[in-house]
NUVO-668386 format. One record per residue (C-alpha): residue in three letters; x, y negated, z negated; residue number from 1. Coordinates in Angstrom, 3 decimals. Example, Ala and Ser with C-alpha at 12.3 -4.5 7.8 and 13.67 -1.06 7.14 Angstrom:
! NUVO-668386
  rest        c1        c2        c3   nr
   ala    12.300     4.500    -7.800    1
   ser    13.670     1.060    -7.140    2
END
This chain:
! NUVO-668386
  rest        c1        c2        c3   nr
   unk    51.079    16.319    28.954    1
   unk    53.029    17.800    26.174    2
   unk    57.234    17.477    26.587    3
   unk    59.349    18.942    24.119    4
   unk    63.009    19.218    23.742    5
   unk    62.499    23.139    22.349    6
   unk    65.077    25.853    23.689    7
   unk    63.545    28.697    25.152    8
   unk    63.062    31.614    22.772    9
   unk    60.685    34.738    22.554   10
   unk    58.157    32.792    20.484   11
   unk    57.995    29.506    23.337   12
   unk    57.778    32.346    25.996   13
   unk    55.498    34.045    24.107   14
   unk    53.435    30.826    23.287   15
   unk    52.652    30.058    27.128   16
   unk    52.545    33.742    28.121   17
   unk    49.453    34.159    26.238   18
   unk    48.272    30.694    26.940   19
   unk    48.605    31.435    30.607   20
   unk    47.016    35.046    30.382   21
   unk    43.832    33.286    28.129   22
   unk    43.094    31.264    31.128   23
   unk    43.588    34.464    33.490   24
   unk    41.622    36.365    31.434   25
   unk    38.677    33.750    31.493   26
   unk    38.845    33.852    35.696   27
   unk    39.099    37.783    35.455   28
   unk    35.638    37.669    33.067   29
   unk    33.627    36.069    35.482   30
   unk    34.638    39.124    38.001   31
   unk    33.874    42.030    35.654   32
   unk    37.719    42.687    35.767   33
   unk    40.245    43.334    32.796   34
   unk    43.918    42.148    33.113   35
   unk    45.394    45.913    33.848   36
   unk    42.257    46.545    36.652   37
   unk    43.713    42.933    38.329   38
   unk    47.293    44.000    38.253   39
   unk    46.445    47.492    39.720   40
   unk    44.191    45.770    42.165   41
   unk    46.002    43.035    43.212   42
   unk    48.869    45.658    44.075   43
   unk    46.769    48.090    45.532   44
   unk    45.886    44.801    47.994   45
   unk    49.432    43.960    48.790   46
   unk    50.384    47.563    49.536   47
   unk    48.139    48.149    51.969   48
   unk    45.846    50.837    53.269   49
   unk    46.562    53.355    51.959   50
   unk    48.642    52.873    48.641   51
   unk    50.030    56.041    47.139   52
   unk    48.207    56.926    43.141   53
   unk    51.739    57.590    42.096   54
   unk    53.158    54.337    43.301   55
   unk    50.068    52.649    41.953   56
   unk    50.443    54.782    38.454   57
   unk    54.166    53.842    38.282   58
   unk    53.594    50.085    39.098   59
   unk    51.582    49.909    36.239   60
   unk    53.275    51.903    33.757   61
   unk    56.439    49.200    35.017   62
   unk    54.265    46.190    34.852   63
   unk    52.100    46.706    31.798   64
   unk    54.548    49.027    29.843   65
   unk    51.929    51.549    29.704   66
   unk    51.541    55.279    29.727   67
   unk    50.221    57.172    32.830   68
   unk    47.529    58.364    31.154   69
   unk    46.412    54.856    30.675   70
   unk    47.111    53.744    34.281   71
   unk    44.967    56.927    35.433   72
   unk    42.255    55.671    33.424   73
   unk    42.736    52.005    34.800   74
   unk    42.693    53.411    38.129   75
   unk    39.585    55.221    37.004   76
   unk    37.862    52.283    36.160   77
   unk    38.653    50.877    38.956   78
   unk    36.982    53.728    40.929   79
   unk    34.288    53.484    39.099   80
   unk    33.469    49.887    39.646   81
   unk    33.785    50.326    43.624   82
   unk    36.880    48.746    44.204   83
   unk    38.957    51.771    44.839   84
   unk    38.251    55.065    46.469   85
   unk    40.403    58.251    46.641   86
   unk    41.247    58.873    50.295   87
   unk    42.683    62.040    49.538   88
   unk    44.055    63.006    46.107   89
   unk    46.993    61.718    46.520   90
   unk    46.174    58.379    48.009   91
   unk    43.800    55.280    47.306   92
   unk    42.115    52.871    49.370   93
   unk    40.620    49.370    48.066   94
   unk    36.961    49.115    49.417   95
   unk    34.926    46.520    50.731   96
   unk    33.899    45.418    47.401   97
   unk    37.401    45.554    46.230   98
   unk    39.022    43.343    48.369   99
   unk    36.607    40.568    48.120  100
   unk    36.793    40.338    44.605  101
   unk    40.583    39.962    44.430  102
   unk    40.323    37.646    47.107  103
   unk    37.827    35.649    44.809  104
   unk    40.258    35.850    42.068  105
   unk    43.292    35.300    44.087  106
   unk    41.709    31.600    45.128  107
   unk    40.502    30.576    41.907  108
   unk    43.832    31.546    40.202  109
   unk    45.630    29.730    42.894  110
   unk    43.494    26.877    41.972  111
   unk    44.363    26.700    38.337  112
   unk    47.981    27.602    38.832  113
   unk    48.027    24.401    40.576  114
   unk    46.628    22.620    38.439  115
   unk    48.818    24.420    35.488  116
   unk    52.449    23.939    37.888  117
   unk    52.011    20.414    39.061  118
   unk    54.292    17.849    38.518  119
   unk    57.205    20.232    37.404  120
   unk    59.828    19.841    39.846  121
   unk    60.853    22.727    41.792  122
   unk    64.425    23.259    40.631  123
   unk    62.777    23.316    37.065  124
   unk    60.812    26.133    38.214  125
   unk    63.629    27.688    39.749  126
   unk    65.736    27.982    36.543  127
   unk    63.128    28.703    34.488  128
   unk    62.248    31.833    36.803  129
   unk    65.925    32.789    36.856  130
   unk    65.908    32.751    33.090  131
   unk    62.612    34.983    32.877  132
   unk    64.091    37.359    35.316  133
   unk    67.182    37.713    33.278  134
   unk    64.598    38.285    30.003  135
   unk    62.909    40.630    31.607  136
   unk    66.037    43.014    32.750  137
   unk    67.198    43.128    29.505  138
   unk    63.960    43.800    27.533  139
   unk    63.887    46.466    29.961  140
   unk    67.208    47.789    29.277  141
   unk    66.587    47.959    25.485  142
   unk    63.596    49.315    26.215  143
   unk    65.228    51.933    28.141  144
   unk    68.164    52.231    25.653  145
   unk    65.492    53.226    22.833  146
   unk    62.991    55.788    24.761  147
   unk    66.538    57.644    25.607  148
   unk    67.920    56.742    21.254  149
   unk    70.586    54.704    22.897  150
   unk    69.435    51.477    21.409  151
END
């Protein structure tokens, strides 16, 4: 293991954001799933029968910075594949088929997490998710601050 003395900057959470998401991407492979089709799946999951397209459209455009027409198409996709089905027009459900395979992924993520997280002590990990929260709200905010010419 790898200890460093660096501060914490864009590029060092940069560095293990893309780490982390390589070895995510290599679970999601072996299930025929992109990143955006796990994060509209794994909330579609969590939500609940029946999770609203809008909410599902707007969690992605928040999560993924994306446009709706993109998270349509995800949600498309996902349709496509089996894991989703329209309920009515306004609503999804995740099918048989959809489930299982983010409970597949959920498990082997879990696994590798674990192996990723352990040995860092807890309060670590409890400052360092402060610090990303606090990141995250203000990327957001310029983000914000520029769509509206604010920034």
């Amino acid at each position: 293991m790898t200890t460093t003395t660096a501060t914490v900057d864009g590029r060092a959470i940069g560095l293990a954001h893309y780490a982390s998401r390589a070895v995510l991407e290599s679970v999601l492979a072996r299930h025929g799933i992109t990143f955006p089709q796990s994060v509209a799946l794994r909330f579609a999951v969590a939500s609940g029968p029946p999770v609203g397209r809008a909410e599902l459209v707007g969690h992605l455009t928040d999560s993924l910075k994306v446009t709706g027409a993109d998270a349509d198409a995800v949600i498309g996709e996902l349709a496509g594949a089996g894991l989703l089905e329209s309920r009515q027009p306004s609503s999804l459900v995740v099918t048989d088929a959809g489930r299982e395979t983010q409970e597949r992924i959920s498990a082997e993520t879990r696994a590798v997490s674990g192996r990723i997280y352990a040995g860092i002590p807890a309060a670590d990990l409890a400052v360092a998710g402060r610090v990303l929260a606090l990141v995250r709200e203000r990327a957001d905010a310029e983000l914000a601050a520029a769509a509206t010419g604010a920034g």
